[in-house]
Z-matrix of the N, CA and C atoms (Angstrom, degrees):
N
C 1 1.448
C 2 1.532 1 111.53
N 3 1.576 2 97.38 1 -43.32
C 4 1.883 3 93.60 2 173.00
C 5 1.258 4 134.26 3 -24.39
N 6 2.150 5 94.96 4 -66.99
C 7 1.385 6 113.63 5 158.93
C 8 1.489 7 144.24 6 -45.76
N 9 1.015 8 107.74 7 -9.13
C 10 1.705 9 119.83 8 -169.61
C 11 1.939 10 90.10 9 -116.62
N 12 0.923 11 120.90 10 -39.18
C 13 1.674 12 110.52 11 176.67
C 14 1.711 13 98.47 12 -60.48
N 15 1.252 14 108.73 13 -65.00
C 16 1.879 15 115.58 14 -168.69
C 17 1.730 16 96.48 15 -51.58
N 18 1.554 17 129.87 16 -40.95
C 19 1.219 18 99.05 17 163.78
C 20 1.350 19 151.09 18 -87.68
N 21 1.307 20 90.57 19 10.05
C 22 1.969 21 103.57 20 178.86
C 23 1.749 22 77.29 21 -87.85
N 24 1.456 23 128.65 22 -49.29
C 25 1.901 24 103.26 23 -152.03
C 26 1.533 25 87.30 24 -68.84
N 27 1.556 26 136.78 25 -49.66
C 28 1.312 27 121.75 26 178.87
C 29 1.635 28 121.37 27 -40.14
N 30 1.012 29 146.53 28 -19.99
C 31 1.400 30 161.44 29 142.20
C 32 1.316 31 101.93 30 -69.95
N 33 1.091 32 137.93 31 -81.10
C 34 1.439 33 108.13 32 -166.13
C 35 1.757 34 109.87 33 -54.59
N 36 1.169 35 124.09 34 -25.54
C 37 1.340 36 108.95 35 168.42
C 38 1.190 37 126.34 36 -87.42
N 39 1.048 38 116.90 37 12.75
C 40 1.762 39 128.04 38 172.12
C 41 1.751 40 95.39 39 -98.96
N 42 1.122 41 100.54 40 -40.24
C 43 1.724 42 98.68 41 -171.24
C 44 2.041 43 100.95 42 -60.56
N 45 1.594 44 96.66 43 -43.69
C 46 1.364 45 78.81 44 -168.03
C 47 1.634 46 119.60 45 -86.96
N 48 1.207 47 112.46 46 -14.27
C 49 1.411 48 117.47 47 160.97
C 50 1.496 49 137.59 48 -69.70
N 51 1.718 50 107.99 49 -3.62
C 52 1.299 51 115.97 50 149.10
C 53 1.992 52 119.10 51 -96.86
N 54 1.124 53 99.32 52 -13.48
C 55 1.375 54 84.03 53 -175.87
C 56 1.456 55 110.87 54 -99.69
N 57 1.701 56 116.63 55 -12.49
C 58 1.693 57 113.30 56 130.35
C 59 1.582 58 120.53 57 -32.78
N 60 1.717 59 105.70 58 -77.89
C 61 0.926 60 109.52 59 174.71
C 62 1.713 61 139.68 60 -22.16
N 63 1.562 62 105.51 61 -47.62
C 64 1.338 63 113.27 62 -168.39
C 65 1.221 64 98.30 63 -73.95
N 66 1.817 65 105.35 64 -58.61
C 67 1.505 66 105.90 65 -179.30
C 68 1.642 67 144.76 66 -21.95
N 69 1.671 68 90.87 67 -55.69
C 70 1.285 69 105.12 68 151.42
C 71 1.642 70 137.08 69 -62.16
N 72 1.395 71 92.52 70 -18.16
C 73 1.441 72 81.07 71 -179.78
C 74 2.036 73 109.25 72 -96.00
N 75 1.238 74 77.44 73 -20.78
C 76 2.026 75 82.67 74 -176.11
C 77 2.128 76 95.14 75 -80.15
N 78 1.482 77 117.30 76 -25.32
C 79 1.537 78 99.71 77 156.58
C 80 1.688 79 139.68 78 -35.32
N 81 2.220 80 70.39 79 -61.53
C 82 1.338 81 95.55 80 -174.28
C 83 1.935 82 116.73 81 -47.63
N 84 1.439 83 105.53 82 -49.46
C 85 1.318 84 119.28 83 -174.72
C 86 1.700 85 115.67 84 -53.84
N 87 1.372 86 97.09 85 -56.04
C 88 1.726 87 100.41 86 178.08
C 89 1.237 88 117.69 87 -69.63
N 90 1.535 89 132.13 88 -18.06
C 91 0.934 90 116.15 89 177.34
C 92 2.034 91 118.17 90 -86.73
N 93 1.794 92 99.39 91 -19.66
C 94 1.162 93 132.97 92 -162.70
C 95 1.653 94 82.03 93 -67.45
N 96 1.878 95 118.25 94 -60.83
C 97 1.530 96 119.04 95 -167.16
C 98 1.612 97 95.20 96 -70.97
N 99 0.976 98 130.98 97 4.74
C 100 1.889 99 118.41 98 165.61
C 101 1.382 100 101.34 99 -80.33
N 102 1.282 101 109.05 100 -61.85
C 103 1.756 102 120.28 101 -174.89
C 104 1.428 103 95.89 102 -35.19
N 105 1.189 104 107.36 103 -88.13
C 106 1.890 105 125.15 104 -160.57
C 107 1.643 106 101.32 105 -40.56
N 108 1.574 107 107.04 106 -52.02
C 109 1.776 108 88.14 107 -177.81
C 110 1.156 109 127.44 108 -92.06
N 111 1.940 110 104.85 109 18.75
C 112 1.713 111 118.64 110 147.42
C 113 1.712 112 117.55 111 -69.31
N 114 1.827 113 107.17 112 -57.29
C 115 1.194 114 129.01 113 -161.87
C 116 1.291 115 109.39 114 -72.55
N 117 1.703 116 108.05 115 -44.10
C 118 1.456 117 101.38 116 -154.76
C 119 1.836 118 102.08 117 -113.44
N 120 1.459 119 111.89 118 -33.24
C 121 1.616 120 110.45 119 173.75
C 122 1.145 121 89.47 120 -90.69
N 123 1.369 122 166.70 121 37.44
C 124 1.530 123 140.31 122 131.53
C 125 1.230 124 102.01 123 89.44
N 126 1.241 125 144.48 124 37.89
C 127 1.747 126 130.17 125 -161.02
C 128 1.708 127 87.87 126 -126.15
N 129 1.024 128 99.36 127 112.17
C 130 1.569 129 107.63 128 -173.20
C 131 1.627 130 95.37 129 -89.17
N 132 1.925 131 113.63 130 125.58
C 133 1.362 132 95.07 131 162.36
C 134 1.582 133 142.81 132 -100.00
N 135 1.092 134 121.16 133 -173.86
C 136 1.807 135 130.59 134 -175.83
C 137 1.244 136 87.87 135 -98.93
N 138 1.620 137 103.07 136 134.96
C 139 1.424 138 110.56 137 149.54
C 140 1.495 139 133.57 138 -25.09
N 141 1.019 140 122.71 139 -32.43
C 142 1.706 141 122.34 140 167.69
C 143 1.361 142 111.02 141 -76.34
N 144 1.600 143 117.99 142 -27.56
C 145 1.364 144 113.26 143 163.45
C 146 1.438 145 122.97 144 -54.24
N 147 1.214 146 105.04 145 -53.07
C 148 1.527 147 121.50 146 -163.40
C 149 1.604 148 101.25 147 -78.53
N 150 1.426 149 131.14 148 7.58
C 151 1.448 150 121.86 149 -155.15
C 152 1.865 151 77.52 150 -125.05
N 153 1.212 152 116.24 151 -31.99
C 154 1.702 153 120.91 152 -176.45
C 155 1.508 154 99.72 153 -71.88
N 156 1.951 155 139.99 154 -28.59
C 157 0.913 156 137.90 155 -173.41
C 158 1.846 157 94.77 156 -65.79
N 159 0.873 158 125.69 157 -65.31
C 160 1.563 159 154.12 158 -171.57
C 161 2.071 160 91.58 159 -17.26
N 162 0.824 161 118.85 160 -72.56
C 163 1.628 162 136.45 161 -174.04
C 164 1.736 163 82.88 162 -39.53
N 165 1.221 164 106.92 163 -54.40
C 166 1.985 165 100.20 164 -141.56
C 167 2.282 166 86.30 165 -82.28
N 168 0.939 167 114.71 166 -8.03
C 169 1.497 168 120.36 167 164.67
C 170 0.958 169 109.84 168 -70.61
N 171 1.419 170 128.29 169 -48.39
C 172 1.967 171 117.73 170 179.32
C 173 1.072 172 97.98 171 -81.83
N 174 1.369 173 137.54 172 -20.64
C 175 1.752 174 122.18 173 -178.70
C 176 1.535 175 96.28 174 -77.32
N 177 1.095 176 122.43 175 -55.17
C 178 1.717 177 99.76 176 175.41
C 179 1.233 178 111.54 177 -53.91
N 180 1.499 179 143.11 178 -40.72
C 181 1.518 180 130.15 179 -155.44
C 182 1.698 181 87.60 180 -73.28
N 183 1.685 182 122.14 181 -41.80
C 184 1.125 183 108.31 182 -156.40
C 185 1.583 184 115.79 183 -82.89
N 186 1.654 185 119.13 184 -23.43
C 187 1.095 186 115.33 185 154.54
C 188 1.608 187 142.05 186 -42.55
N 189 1.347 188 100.78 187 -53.23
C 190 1.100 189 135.34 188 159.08
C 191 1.832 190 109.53 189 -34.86
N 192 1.187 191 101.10 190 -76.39
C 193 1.768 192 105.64 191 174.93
C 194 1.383 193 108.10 192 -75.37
N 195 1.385 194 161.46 193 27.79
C 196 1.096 195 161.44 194 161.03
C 197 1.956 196 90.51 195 -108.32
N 198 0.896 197 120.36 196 -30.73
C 199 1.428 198 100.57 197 176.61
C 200 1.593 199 116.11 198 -71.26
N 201 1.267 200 105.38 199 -13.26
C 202 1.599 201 101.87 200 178.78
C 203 1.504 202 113.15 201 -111.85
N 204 1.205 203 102.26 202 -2.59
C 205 1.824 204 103.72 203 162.74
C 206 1.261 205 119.51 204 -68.44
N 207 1.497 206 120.21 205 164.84
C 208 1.614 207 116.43 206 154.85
C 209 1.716 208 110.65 207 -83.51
N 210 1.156 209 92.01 208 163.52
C 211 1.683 210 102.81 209 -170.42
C 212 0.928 211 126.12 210 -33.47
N 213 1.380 212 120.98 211 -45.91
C 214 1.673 213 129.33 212 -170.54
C 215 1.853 214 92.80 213 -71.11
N 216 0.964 215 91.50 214 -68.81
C 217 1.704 216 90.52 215 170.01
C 218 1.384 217 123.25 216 -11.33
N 219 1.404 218 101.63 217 -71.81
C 220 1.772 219 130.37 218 -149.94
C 221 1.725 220 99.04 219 -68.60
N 222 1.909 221 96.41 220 -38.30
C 223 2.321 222 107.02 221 171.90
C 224 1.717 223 87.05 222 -61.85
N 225 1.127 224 115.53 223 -56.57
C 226 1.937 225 95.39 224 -165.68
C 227 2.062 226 109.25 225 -60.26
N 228 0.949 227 106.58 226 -35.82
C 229 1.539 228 82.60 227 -171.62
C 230 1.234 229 101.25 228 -97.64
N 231 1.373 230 135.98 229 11.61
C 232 1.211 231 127.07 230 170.31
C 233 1.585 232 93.97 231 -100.01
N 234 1.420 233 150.52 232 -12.79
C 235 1.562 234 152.30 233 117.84
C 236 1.642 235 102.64 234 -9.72
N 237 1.000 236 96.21 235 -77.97
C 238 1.938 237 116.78 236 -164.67
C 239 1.864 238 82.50 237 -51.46
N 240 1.044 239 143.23 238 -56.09
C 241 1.455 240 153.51 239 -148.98
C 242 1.738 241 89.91 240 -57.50
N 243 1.418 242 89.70 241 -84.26
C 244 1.633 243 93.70 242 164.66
C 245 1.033 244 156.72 243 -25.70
N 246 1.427 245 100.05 244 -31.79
C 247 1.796 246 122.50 245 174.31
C 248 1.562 247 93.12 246 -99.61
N 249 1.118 248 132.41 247 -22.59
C 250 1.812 249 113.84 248 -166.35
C 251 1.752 250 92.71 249 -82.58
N 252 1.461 251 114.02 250 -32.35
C 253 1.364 252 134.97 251 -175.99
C 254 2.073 253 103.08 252 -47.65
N 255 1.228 254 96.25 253 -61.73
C 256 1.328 255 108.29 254 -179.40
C 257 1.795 256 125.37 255 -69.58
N 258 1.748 257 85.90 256 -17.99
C 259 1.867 258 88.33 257 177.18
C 260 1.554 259 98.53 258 -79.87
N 261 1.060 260 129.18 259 -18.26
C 262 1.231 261 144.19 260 -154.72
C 263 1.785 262 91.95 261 -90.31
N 264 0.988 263 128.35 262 -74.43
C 265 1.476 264 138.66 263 -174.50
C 266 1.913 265 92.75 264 -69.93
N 267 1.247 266 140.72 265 21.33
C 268 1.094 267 147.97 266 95.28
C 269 1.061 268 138.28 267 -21.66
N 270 1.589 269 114.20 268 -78.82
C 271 0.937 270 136.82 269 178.19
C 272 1.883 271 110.86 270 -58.35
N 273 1.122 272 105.57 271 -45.27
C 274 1.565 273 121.24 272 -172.91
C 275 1.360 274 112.82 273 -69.62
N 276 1.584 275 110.65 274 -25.53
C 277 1.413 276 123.29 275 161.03
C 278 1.283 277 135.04 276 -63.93
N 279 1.518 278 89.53 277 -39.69
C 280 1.604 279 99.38 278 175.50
C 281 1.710 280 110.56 279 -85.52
N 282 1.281 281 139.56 280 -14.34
C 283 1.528 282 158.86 281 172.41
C 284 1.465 283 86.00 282 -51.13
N 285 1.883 284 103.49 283 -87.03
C 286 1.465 285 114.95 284 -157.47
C 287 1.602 286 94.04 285 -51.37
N 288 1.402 287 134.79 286 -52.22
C 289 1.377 288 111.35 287 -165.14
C 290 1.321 289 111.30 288 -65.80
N 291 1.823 290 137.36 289 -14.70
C 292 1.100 291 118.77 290 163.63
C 293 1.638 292 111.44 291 -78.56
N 294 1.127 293 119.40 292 -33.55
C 295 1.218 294 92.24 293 159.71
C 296 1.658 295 148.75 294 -56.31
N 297 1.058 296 111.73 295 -28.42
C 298 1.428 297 130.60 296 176.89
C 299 1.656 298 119.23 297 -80.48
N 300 1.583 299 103.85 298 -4.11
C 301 1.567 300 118.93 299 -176.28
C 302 1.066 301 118.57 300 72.06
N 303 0.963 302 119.35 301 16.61
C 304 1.589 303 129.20 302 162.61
C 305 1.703 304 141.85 303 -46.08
N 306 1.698 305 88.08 304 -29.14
C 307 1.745 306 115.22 305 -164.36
C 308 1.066 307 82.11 306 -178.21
N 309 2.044 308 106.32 307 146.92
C 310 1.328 309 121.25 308 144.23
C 311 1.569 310 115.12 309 -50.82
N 312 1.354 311 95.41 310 172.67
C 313 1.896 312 103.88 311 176.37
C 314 1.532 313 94.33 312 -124.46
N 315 1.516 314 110.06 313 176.09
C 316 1.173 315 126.04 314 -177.26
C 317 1.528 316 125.86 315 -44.69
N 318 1.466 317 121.12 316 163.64
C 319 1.314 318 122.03 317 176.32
C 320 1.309 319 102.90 318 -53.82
N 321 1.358 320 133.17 319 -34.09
C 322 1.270 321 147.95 320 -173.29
C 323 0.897 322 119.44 321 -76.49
N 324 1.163 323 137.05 322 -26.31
C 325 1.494 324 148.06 323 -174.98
C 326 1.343 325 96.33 324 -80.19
N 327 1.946 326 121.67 325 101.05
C 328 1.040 327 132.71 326 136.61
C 329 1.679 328 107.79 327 112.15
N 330 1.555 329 107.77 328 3.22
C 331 1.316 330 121.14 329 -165.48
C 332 1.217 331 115.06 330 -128.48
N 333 1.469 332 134.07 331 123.31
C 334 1.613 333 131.43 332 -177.73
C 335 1.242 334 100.90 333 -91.77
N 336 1.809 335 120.59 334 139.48
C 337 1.100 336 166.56 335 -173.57
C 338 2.124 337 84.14 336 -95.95
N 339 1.454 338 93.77 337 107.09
C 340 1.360 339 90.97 338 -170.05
C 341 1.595 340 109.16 339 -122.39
N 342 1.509 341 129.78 340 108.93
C 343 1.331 342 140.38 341 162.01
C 344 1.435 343 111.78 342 -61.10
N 345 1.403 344 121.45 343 15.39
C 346 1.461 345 105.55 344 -175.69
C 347 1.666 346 112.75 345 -80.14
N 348 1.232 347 108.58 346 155.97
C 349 2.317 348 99.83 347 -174.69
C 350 1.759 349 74.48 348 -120.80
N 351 1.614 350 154.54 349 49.37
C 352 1.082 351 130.08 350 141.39
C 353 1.643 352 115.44 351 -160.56
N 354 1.077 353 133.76 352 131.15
C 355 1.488 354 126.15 353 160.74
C 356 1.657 355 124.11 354 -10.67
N 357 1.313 356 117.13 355 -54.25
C 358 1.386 357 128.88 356 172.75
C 359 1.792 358 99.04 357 -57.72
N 360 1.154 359 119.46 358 -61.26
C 361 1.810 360 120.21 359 -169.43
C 362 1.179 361 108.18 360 -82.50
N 363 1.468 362 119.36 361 -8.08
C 364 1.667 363 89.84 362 160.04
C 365 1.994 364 95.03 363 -121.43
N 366 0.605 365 129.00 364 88.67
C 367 1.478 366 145.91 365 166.30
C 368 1.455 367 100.90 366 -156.32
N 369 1.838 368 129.84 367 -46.12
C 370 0.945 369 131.76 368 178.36
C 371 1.815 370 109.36 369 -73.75
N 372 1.096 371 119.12 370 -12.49
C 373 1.489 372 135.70 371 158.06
C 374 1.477 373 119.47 372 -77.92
N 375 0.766 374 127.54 373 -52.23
C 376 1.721 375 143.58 374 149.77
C 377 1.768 376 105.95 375 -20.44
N 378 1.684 377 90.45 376 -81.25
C 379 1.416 378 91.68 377 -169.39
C 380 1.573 379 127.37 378 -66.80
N 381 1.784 380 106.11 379 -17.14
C 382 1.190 381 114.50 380 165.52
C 383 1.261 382 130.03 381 -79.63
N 384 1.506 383 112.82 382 -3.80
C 385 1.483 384 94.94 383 -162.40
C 386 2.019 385 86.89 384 -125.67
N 387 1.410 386 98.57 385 154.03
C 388 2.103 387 90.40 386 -161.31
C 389 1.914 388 70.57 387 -95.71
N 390 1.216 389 103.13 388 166.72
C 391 1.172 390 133.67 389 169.57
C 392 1.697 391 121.02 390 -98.74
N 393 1.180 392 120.24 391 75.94
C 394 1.736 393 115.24 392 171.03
C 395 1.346 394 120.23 393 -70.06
N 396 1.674 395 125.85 394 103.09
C 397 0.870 396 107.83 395 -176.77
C 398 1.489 397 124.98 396 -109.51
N 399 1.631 398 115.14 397 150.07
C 400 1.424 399 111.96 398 -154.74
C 401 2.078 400 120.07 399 -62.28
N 402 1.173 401 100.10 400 -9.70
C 403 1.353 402 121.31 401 175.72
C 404 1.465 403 117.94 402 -67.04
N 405 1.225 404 100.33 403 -36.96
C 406 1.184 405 104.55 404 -173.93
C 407 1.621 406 136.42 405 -85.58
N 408 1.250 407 139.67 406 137.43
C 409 1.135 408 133.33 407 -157.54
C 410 1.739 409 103.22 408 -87.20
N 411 1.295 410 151.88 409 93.28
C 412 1.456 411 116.12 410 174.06
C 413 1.619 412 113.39 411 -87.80
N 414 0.832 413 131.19 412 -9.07
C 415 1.611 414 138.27 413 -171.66
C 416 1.326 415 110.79 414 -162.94
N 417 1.759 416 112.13 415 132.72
C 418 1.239 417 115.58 416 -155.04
C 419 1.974 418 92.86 417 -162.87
N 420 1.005 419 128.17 418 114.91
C 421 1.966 420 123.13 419 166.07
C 422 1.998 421 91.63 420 -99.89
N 423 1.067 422 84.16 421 162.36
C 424 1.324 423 110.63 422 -168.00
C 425 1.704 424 129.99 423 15.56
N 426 1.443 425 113.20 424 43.26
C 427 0.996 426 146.03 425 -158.98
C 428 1.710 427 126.32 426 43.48
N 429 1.151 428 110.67 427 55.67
C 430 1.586 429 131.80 428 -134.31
C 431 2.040 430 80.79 429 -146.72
N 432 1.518 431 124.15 430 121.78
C 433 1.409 432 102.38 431 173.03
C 434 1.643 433 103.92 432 -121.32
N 435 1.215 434 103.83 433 -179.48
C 436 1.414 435 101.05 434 -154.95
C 437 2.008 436 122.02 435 -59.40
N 438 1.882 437 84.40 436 -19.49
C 439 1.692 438 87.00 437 172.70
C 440 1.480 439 118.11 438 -75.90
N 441 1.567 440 103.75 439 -25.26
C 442 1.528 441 128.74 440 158.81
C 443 1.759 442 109.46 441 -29.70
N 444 1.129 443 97.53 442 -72.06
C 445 1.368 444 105.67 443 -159.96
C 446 1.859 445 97.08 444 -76.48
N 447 1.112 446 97.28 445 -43.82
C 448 1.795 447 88.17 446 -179.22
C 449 1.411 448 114.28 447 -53.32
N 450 1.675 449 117.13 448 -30.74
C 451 1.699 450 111.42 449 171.77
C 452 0.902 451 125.21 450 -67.98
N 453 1.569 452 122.95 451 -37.48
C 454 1.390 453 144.66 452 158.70
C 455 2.101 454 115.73 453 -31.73
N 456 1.348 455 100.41 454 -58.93
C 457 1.461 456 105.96 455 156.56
C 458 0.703 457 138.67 456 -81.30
N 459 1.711 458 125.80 457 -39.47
C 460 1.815 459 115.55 458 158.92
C 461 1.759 460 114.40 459 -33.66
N 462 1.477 461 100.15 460 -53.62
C 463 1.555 462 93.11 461 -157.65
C 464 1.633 463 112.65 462 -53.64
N 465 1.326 464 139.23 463 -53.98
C 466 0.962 465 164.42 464 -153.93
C 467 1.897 466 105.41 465 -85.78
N 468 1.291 467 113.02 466 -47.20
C 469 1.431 468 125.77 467 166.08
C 470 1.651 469 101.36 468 -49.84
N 471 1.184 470 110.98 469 -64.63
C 472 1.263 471 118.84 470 -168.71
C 473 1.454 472 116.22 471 -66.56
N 474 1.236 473 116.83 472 -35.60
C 475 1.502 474 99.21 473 161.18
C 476 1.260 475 142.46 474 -87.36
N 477 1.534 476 115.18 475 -5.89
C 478 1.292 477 119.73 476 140.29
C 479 1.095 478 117.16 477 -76.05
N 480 0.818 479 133.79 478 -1.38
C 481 1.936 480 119.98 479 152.18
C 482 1.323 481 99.06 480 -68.01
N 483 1.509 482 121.53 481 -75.39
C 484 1.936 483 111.12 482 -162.16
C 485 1.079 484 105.86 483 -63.95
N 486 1.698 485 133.19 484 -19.26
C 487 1.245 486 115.71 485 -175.77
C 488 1.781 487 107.53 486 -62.22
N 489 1.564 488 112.80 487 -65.39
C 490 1.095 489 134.79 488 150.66
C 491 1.879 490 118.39 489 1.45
N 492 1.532 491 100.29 490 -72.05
C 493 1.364 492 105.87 491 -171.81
C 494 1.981 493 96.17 492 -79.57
N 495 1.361 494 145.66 493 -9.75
C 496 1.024 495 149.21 494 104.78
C 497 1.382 496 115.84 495 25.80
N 498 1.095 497 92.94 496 -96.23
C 499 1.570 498 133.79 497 -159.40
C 500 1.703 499 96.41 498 -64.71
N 501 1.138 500 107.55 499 -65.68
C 502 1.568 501 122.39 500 176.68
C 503 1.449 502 116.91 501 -47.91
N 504 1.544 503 102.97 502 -37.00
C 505 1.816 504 103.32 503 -176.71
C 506 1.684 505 103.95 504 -56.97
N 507 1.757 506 99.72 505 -39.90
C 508 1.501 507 114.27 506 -150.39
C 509 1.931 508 107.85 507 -68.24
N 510 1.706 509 94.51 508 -34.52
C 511 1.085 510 111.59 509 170.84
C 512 1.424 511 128.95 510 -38.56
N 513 1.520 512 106.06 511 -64.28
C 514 1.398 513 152.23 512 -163.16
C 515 1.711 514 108.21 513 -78.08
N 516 1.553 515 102.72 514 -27.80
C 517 1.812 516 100.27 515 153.95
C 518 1.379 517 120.12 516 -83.24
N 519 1.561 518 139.75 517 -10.85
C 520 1.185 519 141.15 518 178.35
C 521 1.476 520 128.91 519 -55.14
């Protein structure tokens, strides 16, 4: 009987150290395709962009530290994973509906926060700094835009995570 308990917890800890695993790695990726089509396609983002990166940062920190927890542990922050997942496809919700004209967007959306003390330094602020504004679509496949598609995966990502860490808690009391 010994043997057959040590291999269900060896499985349940294989189960939960890949779905860390994946997690982190499907973070890693979406946040990786924000970077690259900042760095490398030129797509400068809007504050609502850059506020949708934010979610997929605690899913790596929390992936990341659920691999070095014990199990019961590793179901709670892979929980927390899930829910930062979904504030995120929040956030991406509320983007596409400013994009689509649905609702204004933030004070931020499209407007510099200006330290200048003269006409000359903030005109020379003006002309230096480009304006991304959150309304606007710059890149979009099948008329779907990129906050589009990030809501599209948060939602669904994220509930296989809590379903997942779920499932795993239930496991992990046996």
């Amino acid at each position: 009987m010994d043997y057959i308990g040590t291999m269900i917890a060896n499985l349940i800890e294989f189960a939960f150290r890949r779905a860390a695993v994946l997690l982190l790695i499907a973070a890693m990726a979406v946040l990786g395709s924000a970077l690259t089509s900042q760095y490398v396609g030129g797509l400068q983002p809007c504050v609502l962009c850059l506020y949708q990166r934010w979610p997929y940062v605690v899913v790596i920190v929390l992936a990341a530290i659920a691999l070095a927890l014990p199990p019961r542990a590793r179901a709670a922050a892979l929980g927390l994973a899930g829910l930062a997942l979904w504030v995120g496809a929040g956030i991406a919700a509320f983007h596409v509906g400013v994009e689509q004209g649905w609702w204004q967007g933030t004070a931020e959306c499209g407007g510099i926060d200006s330290g200048a003390d003269s006409v000359d330094a903030l005109r020379a602020q003006l002309l230096g700094t480009p304006i991304v504004r959150c309304d606007v679509v710059p890149w979009s496949l099948f008329g779907i835009s990129m906050a589009g598609y990030n809501f599209l995966l948060s939602i669904p990502l994220g509930g296989a995570v809590l379903i997942a860490a779920r499932r795993l808690t239930g496991e992990s009391r046996r």
